[in-house]
C-alpha positions as CSV (number, residue, x, y, z in Angstrom):
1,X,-9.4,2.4,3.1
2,X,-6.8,4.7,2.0
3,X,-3.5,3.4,-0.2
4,X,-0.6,5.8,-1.1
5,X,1.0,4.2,-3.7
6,X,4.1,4.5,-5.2
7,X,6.1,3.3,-8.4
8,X,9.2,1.7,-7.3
9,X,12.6,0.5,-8.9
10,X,12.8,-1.1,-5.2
11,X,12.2,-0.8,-1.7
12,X,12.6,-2.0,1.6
13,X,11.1,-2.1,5.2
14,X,13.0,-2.8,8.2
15,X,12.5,-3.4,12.6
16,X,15.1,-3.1,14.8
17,X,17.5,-2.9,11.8
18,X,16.7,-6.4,10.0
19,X,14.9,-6.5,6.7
20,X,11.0,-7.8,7.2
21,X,10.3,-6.8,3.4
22,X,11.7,-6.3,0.1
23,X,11.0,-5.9,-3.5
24,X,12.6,-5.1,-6.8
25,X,10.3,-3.0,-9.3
26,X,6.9,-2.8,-8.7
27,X,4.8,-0.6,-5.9
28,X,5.1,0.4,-2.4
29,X,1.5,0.7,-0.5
30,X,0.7,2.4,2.4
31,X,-2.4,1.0,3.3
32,X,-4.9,2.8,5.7
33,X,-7.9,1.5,7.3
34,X,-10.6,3.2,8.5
35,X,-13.5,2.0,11.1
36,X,-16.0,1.8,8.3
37,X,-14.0,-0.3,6.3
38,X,-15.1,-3.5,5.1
39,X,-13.6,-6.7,3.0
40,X,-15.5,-5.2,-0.1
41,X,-13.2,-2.2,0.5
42,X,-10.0,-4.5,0.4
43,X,-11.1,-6.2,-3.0
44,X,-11.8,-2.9,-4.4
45,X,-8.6,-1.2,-3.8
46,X,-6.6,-4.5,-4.4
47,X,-8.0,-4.6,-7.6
48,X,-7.6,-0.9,-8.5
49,X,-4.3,-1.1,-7.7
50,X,-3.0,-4.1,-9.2
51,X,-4.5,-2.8,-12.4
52,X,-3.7,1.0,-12.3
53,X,-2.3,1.4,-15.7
54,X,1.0,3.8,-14.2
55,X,4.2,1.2,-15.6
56,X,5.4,2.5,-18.9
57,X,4.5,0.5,-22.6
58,X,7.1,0.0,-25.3
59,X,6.3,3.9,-26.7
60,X,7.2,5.4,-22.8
61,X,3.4,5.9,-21.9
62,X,1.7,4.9,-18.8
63,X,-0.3,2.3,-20.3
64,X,0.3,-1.0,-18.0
65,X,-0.8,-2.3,-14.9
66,X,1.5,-4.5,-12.3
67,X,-0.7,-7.3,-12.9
68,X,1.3,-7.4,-16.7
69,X,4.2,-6.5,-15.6
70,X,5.6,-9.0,-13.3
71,X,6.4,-6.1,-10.7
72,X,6.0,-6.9,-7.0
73,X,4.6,-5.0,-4.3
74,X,5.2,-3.9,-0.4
75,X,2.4,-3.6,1.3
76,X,2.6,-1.2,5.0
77,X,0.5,-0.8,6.9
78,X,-0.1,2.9,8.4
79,X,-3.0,4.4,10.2
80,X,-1.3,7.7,10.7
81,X,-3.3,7.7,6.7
82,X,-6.1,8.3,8.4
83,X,-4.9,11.2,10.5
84,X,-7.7,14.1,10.1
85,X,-5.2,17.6,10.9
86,X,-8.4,19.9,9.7
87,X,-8.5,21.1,13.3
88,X,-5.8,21.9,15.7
89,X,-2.4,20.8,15.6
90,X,-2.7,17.3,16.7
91,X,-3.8,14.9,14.2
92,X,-6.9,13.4,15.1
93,X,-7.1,9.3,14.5
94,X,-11.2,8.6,15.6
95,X,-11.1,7.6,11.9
96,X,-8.6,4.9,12.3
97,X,-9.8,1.3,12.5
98,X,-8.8,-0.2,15.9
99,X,-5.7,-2.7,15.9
100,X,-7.4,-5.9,15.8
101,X,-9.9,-4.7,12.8
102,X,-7.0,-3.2,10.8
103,X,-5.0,-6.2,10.8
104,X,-7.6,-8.6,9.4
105,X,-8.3,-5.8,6.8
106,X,-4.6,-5.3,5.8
107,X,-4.1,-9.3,6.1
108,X,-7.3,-9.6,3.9
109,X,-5.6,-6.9,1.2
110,X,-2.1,-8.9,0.8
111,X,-4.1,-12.0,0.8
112,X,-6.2,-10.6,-2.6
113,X,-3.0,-9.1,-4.2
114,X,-1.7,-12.6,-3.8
115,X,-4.6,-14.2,-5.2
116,X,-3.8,-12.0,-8.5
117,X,-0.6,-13.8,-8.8
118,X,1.4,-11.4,-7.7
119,X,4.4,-11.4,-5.2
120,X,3.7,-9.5,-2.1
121,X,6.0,-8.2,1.1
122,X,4.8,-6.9,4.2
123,X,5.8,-4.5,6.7
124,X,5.4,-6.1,10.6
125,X,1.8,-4.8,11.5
126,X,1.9,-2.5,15.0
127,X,5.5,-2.7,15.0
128,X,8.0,1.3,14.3
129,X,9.5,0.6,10.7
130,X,11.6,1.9,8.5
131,X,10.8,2.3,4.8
132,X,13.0,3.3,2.3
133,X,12.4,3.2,-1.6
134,X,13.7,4.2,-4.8
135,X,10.8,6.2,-6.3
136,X,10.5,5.7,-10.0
137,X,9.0,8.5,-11.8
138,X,8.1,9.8,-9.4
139,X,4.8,8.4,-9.5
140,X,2.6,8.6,-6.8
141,X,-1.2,8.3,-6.0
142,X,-3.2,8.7,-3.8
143,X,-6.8,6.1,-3.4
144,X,-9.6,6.1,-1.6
145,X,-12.5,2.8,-1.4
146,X,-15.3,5.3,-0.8
């Protein structure tokens, strides 16, 4: 699995111009799956994530996670993370998980964020969004399960 994620004052996903998904602070995710992914894979990136120290402390350090801050998260789903562009120029998605296997994964992922006590949006799996978000920071990483 493969998570771009991003520090957010808020943000917002949208099909066919209606809102699917919203938060206020927190993190956007753009969640990958790849064909070798697993469940352990899910619980180890929800985990990292939702305890990534990256929100500021009292002195203005990074030194808190999302679990302790009461910050929400968007999870999207986007396979295009997956895209290998080392050869050609047409990315290349063999790496991808097929539809069917991504969507239990990326259901499996929100499901464990929940499970931490933290509020969770989705994107509409499969469907063309439109993400928009209010970077804060900028802070943005990049994580891998393998």
């Amino acid at each position: 699995m493969r998570a771009v994620v991003q520090r957010v004052t808020a943000s917002e996903v949208r099909v066919r111009d209606q809102t699917v998904g919203q938060i206020g602070p927190g993190l956007l995710v753009l969640l990958g799956v790849s064909r070798l992914d697993e469940e352990k894979d899910a619980d180890y990136l929800a985990d990292k994530i939702t305890h990534l120290r990256i929100f500021e402390d009292d002195a203005g350090k990074m030194n808190r996670p999302l679990i302790d801050t009461g910050g929400e998260m968007l999870v999207v789903s986007q396979f295009t993370l997956l895209g290998d562009c080392r050869k050609g120029r047409r990315p290349s998605f063999v790496e991808a998980a097929p539809p069917e296997k991504a969507a239990r994964l990326y259901n499996y992922f929100v499901d464990q964020v929940r499970l931490k006590g933290i509020l969770v949006a989705t994107g509409q799996f499969q469907a063309r969004m439109a993400v928009s978000l209010l970077n804060d920071g900028p802070v943005t990483l990049i994580l891998e399960s393998k």
